[in-house]
Biopython code that builds the backbone (N, CA, C, O; Angstrom):
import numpy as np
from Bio.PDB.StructureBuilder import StructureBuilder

atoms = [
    (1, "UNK", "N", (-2.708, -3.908, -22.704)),
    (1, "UNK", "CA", (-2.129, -4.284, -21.443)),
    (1, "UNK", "C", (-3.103, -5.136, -20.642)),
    (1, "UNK", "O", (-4.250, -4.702, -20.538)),
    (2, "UNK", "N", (-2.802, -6.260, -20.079)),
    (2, "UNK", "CA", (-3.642, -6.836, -18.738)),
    (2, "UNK", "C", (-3.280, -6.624, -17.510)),
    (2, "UNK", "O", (-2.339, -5.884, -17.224)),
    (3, "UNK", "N", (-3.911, -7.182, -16.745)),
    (3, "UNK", "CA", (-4.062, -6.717, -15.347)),
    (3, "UNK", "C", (-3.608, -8.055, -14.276)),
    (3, "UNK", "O", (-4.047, -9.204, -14.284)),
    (4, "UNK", "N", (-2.854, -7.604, -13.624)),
    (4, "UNK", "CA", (-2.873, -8.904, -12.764)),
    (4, "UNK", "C", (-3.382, -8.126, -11.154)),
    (4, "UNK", "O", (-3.084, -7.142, -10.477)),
    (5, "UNK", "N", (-4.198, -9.140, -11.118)),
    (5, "UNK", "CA", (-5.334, -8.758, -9.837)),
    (5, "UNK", "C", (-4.828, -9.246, -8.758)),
    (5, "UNK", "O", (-4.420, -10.407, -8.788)),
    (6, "UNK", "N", (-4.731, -8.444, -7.508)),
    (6, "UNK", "CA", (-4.666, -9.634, -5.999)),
    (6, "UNK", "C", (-6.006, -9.551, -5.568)),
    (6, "UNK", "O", (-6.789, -8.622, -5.770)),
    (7, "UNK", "N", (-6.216, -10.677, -4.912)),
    (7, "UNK", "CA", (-7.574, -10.959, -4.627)),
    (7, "UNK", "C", (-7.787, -11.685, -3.482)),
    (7, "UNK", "O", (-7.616, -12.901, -3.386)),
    (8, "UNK", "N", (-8.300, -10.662, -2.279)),
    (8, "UNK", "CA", (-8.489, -11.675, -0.605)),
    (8, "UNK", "C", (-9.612, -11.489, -0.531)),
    (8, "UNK", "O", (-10.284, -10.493, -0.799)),
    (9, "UNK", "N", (-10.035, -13.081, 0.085)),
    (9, "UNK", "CA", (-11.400, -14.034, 0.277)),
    (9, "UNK", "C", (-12.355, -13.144, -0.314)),
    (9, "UNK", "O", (-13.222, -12.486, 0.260)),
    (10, "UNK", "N", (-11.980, -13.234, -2.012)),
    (10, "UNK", "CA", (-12.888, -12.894, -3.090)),
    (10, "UNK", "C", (-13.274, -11.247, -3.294)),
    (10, "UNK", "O", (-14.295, -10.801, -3.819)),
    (11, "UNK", "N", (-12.308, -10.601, -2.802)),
    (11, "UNK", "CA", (-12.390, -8.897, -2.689)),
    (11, "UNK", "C", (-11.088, -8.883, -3.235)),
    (11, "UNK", "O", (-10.130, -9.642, -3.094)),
    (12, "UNK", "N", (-11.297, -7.655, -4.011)),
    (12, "UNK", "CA", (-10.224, -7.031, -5.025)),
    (12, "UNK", "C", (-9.410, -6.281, -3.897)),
    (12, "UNK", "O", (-9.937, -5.690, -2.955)),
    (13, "UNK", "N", (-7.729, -6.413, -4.178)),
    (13, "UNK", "CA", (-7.466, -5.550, -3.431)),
    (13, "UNK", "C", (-6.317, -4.437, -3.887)),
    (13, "UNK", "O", (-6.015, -3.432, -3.244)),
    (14, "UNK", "N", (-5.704, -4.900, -5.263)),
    (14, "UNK", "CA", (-4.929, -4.506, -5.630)),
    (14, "UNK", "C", (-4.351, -4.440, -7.097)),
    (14, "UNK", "O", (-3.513, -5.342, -7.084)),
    (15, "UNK", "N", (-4.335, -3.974, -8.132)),
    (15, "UNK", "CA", (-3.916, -4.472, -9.089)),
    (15, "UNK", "C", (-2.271, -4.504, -10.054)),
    (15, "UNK", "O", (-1.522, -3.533, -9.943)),
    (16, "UNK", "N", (-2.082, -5.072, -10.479)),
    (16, "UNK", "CA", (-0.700, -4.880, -11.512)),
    (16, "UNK", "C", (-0.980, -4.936, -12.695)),
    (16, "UNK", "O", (-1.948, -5.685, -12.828)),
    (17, "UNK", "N", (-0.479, -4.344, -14.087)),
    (17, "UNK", "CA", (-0.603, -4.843, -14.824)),
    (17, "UNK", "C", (1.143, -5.257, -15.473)),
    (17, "UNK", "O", (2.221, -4.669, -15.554)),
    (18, "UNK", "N", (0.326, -7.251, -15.999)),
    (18, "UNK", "CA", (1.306, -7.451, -16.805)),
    (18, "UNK", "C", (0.911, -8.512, -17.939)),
    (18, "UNK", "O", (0.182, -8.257, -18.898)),
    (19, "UNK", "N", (1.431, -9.570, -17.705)),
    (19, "UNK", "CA", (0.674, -10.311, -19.651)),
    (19, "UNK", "C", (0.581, -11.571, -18.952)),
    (19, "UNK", "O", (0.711, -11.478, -17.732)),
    (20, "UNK", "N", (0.381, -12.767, -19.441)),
    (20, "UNK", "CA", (-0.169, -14.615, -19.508)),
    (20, "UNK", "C", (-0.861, -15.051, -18.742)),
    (20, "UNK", "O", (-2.060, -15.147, -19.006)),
    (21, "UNK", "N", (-0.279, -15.530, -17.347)),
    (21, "UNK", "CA", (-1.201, -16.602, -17.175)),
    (21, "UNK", "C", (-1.811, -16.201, -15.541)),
    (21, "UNK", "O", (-1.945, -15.079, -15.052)),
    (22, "UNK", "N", (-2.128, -17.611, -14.896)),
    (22, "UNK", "CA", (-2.852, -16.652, -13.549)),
    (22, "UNK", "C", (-2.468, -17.596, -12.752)),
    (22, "UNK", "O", (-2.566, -18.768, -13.118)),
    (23, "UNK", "N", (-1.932, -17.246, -11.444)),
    (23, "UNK", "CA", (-1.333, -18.043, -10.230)),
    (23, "UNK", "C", (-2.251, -18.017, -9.644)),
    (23, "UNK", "O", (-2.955, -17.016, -9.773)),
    (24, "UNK", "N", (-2.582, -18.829, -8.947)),
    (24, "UNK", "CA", (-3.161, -19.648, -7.500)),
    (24, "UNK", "C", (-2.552, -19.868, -6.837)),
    (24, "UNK", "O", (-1.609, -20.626, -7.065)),
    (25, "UNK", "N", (-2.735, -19.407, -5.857)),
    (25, "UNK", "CA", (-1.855, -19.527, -4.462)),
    (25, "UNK", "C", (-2.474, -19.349, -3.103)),
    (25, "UNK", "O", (-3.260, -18.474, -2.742)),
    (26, "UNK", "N", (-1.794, -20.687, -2.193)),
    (26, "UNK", "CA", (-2.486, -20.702, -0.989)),
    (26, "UNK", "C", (-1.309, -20.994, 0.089)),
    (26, "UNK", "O", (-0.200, -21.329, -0.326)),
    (27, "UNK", "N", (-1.569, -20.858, 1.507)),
    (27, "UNK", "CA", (-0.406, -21.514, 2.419)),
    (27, "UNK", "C", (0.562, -20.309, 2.552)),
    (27, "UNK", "O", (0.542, -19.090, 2.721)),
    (28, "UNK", "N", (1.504, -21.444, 2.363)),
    (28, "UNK", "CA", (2.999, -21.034, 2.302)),
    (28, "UNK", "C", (3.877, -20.060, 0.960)),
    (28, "UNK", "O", (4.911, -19.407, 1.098)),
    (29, "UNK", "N", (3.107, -20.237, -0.215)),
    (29, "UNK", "CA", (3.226, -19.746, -1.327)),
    (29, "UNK", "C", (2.763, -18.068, -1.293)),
    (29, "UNK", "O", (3.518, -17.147, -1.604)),
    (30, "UNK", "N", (1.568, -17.942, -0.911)),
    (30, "UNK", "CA", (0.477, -16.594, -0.173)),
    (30, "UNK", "C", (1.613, -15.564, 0.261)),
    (30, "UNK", "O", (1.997, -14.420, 0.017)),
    (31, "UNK", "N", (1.873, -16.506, 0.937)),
    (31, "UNK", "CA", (2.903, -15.670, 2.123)),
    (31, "UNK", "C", (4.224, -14.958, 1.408)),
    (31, "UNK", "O", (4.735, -13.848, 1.562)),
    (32, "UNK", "N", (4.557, -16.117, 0.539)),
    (32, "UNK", "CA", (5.785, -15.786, -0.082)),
    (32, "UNK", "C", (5.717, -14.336, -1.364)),
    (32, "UNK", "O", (6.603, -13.581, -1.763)),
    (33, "UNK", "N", (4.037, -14.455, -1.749)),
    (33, "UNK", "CA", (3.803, -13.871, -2.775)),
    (33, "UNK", "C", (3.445, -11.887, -2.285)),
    (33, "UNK", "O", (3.404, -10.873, -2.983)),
    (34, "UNK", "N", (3.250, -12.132, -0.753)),
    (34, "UNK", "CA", (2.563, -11.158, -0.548)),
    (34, "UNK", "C", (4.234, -10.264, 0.256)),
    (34, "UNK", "O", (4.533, -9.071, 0.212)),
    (35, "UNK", "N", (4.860, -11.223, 0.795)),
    (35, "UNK", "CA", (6.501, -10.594, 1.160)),
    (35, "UNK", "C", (7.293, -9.934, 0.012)),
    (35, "UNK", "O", (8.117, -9.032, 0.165)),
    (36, "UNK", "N", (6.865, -10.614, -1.390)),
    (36, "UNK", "CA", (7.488, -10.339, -2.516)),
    (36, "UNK", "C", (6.995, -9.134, -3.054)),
    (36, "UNK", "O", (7.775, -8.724, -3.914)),
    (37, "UNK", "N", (6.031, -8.409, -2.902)),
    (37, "UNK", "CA", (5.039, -7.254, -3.222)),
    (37, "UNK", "C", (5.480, -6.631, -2.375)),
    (37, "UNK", "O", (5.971, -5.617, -2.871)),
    (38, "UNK", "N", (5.623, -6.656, -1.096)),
    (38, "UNK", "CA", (5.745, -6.093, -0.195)),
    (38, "UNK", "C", (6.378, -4.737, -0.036)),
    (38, "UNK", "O", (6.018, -3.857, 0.746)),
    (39, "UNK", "N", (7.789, -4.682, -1.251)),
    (39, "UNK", "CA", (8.721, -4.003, -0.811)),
    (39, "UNK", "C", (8.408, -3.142, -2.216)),
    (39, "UNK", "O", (8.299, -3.667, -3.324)),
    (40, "UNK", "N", (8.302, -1.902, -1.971)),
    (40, "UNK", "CA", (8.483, -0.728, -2.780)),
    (40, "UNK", "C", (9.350, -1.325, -3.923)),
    (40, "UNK", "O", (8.915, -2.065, -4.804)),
    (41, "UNK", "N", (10.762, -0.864, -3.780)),
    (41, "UNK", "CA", (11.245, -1.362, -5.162)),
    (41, "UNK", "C", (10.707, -2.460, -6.050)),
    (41, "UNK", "O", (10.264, -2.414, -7.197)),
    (42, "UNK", "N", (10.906, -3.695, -5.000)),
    (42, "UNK", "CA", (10.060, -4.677, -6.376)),
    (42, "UNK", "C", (8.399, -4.372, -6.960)),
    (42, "UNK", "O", (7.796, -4.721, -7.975)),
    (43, "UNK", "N", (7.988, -3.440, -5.612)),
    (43, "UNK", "CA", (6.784, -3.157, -6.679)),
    (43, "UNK", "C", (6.949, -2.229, -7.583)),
    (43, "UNK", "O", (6.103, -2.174, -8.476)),
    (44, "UNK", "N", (7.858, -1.447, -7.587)),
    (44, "UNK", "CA", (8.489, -0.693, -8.926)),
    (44, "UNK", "C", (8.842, -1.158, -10.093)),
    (44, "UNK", "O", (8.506, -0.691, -11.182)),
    (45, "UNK", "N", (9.730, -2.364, -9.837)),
    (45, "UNK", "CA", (9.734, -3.357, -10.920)),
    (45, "UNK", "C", (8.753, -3.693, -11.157)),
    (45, "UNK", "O", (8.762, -3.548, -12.379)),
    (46, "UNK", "N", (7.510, -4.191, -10.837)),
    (46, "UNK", "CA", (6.508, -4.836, -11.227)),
    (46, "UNK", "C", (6.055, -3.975, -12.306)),
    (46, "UNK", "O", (5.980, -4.308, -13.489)),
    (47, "UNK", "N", (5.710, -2.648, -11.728)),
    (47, "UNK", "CA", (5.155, -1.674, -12.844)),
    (47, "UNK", "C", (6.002, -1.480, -14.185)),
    (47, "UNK", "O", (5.617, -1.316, -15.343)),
    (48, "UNK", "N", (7.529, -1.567, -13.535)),
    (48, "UNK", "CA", (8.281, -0.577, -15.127)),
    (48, "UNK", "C", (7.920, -2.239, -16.131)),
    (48, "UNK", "O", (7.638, -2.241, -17.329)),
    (49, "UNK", "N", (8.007, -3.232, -15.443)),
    (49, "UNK", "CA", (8.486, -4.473, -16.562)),
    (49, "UNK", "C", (7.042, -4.496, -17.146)),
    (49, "UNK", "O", (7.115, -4.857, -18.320)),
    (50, "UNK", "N", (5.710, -4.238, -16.756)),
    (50, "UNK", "CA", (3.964, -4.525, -17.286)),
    (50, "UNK", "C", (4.352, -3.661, -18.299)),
    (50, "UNK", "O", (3.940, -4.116, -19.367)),
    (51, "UNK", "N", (5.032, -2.493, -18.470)),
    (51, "UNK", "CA", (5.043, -1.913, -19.845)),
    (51, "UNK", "C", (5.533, -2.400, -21.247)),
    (51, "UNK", "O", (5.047, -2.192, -22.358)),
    (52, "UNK", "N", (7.140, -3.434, -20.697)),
    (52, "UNK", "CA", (7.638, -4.214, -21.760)),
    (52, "UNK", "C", (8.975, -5.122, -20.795)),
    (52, "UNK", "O", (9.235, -5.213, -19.595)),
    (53, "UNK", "N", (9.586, -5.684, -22.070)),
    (53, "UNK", "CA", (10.461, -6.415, -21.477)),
    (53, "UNK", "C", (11.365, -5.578, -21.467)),
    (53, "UNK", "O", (11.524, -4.923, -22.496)),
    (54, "UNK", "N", (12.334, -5.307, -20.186)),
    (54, "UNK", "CA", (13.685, -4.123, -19.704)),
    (54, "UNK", "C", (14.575, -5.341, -18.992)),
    (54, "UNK", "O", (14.307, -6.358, -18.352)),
    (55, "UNK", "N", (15.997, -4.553, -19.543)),
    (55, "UNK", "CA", (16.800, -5.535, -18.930)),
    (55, "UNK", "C", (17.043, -4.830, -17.556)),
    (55, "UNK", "O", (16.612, -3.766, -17.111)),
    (56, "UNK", "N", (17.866, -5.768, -17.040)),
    (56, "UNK", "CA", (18.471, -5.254, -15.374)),
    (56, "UNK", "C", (19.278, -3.720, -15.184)),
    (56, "UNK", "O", (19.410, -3.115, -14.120)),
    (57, "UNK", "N", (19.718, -3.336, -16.400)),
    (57, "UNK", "CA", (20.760, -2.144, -15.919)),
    (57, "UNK", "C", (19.584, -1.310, -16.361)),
    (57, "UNK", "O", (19.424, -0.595, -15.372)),
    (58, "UNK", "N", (18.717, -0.980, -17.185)),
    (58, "UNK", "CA", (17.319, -0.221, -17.510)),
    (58, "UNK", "C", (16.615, 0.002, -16.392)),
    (58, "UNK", "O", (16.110, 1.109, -16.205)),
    (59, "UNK", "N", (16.454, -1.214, -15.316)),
    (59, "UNK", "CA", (15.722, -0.942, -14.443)),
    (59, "UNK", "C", (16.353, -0.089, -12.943)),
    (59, "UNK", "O", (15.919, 0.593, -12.014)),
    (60, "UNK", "N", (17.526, -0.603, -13.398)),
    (60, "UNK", "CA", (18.138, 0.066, -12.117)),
    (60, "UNK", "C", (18.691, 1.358, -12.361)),
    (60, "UNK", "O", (19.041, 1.987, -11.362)),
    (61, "UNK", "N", (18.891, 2.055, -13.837)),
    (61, "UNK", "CA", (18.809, 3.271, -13.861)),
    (61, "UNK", "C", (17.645, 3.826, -13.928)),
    (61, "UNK", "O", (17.875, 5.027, -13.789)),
    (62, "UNK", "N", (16.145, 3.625, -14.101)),
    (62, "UNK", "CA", (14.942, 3.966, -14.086)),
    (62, "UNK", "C", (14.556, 4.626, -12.450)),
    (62, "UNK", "O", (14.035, 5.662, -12.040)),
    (63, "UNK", "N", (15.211, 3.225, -11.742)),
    (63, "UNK", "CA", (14.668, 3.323, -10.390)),
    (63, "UNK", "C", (15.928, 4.120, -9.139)),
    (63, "UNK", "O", (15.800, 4.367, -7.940)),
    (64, "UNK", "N", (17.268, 4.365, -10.238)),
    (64, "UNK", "CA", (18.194, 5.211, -9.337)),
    (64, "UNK", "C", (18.389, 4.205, -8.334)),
    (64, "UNK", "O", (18.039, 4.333, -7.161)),
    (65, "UNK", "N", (19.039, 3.057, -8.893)),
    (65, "UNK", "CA", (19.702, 2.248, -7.644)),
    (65, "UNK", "C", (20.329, 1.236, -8.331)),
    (65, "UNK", "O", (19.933, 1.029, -9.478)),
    (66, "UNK", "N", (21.410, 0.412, -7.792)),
    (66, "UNK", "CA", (22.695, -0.516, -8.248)),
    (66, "UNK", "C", (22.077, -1.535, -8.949)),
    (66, "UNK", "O", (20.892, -1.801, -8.751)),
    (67, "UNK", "N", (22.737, -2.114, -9.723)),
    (67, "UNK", "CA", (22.106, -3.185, -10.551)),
    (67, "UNK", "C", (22.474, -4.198, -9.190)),
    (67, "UNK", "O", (21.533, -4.961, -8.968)),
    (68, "UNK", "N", (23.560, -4.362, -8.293)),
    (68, "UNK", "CA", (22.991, -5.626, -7.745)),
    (68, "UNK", "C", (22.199, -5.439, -7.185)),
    (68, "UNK", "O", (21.472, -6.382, -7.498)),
    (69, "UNK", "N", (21.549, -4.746, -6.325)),
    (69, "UNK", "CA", (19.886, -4.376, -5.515)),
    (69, "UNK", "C", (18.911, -4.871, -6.384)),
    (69, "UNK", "O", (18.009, -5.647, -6.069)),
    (70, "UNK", "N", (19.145, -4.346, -7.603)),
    (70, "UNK", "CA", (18.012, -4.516, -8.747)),
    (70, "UNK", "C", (18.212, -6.065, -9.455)),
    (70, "UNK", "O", (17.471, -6.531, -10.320)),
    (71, "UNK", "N", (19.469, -6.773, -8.828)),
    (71, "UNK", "CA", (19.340, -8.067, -9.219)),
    (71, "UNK", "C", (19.002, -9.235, -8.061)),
    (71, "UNK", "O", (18.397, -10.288, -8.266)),
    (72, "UNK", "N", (19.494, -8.817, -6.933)),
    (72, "UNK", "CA", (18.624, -9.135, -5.772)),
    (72, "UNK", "C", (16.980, -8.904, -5.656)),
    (72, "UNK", "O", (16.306, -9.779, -5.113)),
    (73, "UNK", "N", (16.543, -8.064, -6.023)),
    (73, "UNK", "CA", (14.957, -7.924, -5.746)),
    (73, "UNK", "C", (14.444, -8.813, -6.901)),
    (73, "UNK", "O", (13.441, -9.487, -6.665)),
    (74, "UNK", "N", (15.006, -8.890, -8.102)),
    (74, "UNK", "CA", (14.180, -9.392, -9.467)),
    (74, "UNK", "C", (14.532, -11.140, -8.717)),
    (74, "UNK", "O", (13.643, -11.962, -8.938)),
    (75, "UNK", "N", (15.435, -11.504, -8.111)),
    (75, "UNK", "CA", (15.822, -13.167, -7.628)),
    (75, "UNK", "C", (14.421, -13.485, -6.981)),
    (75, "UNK", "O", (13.682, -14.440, -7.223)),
    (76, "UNK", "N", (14.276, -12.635, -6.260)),
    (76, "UNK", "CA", (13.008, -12.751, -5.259)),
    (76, "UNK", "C", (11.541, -12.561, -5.649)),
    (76, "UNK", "O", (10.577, -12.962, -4.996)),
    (77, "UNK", "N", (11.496, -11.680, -7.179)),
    (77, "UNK", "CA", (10.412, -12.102, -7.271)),
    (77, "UNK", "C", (10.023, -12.756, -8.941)),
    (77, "UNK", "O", (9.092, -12.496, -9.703)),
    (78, "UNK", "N", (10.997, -13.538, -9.041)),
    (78, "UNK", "CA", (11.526, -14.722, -10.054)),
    (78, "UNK", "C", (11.107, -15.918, -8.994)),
    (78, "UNK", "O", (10.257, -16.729, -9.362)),
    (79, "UNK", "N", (11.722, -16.040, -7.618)),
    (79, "UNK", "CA", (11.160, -17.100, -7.088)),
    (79, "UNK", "C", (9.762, -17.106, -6.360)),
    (79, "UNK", "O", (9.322, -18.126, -5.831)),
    (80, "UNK", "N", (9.032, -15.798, -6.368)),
    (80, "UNK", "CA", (7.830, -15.956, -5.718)),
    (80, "UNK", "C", (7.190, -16.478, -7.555)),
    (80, "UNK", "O", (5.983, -16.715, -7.517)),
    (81, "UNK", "N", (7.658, -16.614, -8.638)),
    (81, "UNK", "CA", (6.967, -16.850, -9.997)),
    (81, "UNK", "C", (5.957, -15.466, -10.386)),
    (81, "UNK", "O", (4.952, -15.597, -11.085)),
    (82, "UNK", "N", (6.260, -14.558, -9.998)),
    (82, "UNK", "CA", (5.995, -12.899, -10.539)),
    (82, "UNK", "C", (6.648, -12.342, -11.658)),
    (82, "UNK", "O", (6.136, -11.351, -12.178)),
    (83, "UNK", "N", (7.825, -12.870, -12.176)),
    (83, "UNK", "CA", (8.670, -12.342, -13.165)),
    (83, "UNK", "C", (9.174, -13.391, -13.904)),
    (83, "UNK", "O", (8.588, -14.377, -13.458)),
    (84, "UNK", "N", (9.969, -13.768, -14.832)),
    (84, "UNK", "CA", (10.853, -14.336, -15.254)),
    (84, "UNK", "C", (12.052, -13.710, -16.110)),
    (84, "UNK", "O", (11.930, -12.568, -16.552)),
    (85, "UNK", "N", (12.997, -14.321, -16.300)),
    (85, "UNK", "CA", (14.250, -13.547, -17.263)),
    (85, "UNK", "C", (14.947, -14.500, -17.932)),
    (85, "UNK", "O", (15.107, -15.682, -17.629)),
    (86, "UNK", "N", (15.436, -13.752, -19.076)),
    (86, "UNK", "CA", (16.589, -14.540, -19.669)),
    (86, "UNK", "C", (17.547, -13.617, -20.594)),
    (86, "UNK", "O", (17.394, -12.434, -20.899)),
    (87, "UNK", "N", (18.392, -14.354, -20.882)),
    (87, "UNK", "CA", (19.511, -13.587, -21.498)),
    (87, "UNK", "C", (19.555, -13.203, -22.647)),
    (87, "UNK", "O", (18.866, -13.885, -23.406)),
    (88, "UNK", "N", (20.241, -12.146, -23.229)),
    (88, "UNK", "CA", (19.897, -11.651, -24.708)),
    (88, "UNK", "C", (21.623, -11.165, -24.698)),
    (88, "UNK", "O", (22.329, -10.955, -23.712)),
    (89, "UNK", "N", (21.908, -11.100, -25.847)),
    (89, "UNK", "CA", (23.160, -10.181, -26.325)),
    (89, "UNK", "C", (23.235, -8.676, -26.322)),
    (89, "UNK", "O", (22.554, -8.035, -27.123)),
    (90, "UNK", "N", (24.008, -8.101, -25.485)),
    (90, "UNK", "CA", (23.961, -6.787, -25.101)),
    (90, "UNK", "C", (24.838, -6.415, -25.996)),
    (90, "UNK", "O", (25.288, -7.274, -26.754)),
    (91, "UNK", "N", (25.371, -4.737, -26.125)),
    (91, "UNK", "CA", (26.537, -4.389, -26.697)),
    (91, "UNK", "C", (27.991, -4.517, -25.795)),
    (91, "UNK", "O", (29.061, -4.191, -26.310)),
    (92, "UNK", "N", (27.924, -4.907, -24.723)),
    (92, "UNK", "CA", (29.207, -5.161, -24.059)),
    (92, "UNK", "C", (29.151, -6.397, -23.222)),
    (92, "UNK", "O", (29.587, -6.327, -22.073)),
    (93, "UNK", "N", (28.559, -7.763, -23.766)),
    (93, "UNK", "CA", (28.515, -8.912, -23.366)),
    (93, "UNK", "C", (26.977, -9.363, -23.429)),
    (93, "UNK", "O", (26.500, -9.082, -24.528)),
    (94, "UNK", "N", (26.101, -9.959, -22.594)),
    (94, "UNK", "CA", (24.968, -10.616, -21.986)),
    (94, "UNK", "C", (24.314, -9.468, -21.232)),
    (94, "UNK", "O", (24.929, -8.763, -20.432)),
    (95, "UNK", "N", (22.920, -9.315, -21.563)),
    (95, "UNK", "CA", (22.045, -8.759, -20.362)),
    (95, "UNK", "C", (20.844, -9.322, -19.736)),
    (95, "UNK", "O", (20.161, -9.964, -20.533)),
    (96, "UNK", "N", (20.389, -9.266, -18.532)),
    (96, "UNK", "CA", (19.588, -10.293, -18.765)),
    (96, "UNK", "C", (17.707, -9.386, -18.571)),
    (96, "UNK", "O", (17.290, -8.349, -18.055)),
    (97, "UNK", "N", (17.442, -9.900, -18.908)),
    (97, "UNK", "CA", (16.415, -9.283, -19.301)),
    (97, "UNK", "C", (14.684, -9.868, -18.455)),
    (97, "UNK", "O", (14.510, -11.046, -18.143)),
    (98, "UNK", "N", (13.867, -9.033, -18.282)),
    (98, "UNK", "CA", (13.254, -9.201, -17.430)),
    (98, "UNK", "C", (11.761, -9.049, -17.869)),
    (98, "UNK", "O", (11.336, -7.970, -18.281)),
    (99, "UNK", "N", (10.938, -10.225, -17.762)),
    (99, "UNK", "CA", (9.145, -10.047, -18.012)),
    (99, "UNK", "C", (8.402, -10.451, -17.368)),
    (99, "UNK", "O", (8.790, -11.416, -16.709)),
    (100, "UNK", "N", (6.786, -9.959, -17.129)),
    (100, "UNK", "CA", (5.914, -11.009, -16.440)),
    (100, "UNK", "C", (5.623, -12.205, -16.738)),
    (100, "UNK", "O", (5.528, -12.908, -17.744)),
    (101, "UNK", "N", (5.483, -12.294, -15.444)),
    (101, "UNK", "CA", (4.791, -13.735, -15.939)),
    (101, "UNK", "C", (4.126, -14.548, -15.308)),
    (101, "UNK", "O", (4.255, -15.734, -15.006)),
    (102, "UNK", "N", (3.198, -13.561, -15.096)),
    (102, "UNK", "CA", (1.475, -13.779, -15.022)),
    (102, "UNK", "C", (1.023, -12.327, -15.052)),
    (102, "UNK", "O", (1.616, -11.253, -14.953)),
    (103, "UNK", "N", (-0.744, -12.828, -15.293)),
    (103, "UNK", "CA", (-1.599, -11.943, -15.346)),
    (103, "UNK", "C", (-2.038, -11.710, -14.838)),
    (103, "UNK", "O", (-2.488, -10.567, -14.924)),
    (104, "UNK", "N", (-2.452, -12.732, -13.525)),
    (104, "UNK", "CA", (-3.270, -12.501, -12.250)),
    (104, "UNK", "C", (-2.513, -13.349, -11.379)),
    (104, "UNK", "O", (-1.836, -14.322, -11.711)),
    (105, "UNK", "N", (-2.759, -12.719, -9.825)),
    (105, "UNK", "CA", (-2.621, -13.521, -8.849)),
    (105, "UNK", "C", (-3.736, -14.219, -8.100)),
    (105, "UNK", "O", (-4.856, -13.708, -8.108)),
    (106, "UNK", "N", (-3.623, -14.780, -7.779)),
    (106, "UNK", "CA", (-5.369, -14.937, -6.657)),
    (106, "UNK", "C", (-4.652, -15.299, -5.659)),
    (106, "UNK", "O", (-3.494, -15.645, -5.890)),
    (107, "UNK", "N", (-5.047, -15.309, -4.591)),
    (107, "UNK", "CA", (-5.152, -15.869, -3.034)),
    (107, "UNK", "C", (-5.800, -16.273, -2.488)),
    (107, "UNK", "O", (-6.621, -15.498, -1.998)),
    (108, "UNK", "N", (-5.919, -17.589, -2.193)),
    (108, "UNK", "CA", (-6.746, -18.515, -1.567)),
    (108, "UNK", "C", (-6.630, -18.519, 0.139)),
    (108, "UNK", "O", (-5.808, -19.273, 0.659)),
    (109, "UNK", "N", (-7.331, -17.806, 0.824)),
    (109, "UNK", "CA", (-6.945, -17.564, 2.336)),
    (109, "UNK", "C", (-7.637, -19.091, 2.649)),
    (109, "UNK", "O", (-6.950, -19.801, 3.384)),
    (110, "UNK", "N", (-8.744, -19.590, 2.237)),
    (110, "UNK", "CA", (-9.447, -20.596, 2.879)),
    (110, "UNK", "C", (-9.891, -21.279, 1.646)),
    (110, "UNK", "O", (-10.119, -20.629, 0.625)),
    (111, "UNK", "N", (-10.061, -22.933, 1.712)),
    (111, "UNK", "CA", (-10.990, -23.598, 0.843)),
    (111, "UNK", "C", (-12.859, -23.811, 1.400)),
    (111, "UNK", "O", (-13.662, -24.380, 0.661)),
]
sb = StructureBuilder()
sb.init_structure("model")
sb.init_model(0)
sb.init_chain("A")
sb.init_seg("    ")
for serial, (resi, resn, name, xyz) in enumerate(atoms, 1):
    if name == "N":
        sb.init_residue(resn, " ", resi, " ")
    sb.init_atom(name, np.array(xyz, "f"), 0.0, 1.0, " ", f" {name:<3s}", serial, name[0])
structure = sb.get_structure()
């Protein structure tokens, strides 16, 4: 397993683990990344998906709540670039399925 690190003005502050690559982020992005953490559930997701790839109805019976909640929170942190998904063949149509994607975060408060 890897670790994805948050990291303010060069102090550890938090960790996740999940798998690839490592974001940089400053500004407006920061902001977006740290609103996206923010909320209990998606940091729930963060944890169940670092174990493997789970689709949407997995996670939302894991976490005891509706798949649309659980497809609303994964939108949000698909667009902060914390997750990604795609579709696979389920036994009763399409599911879509959910991984990291990154390994680290950093945060750039200042250059």
């Amino acid at each position: 397993m890897n670790s994805c690190q948050l990291t303010l003005k060069g102090e550890h502050v938090l960790t996740v683990e999940t798998s690839e690559e490592e974001l940089v982020v400053s500004d407006k992005k920061a902001v977006e990344i740290a609103k996206a953490i923010s909320s209990e559930t998606r940091w729930e997701i963060l944890k169940i998906i670092r174990e493997r790839k789970i689709d949407v109805s997995r996670i939302a019976e894991t976490l005891n709540q509706t798949e649309a909640n659980i497809s609303a929170q994964i939108k949000i942190l698909e667009k902060a670039g914390l997750i990604r998904s795609y579709y696979s063949p389920g036994q009763h149509g399409v599911k879509k399925v959910c991984e990291p994607a990154v390994k680290r975060v950093v945060i750039i408060i200042s250059d």
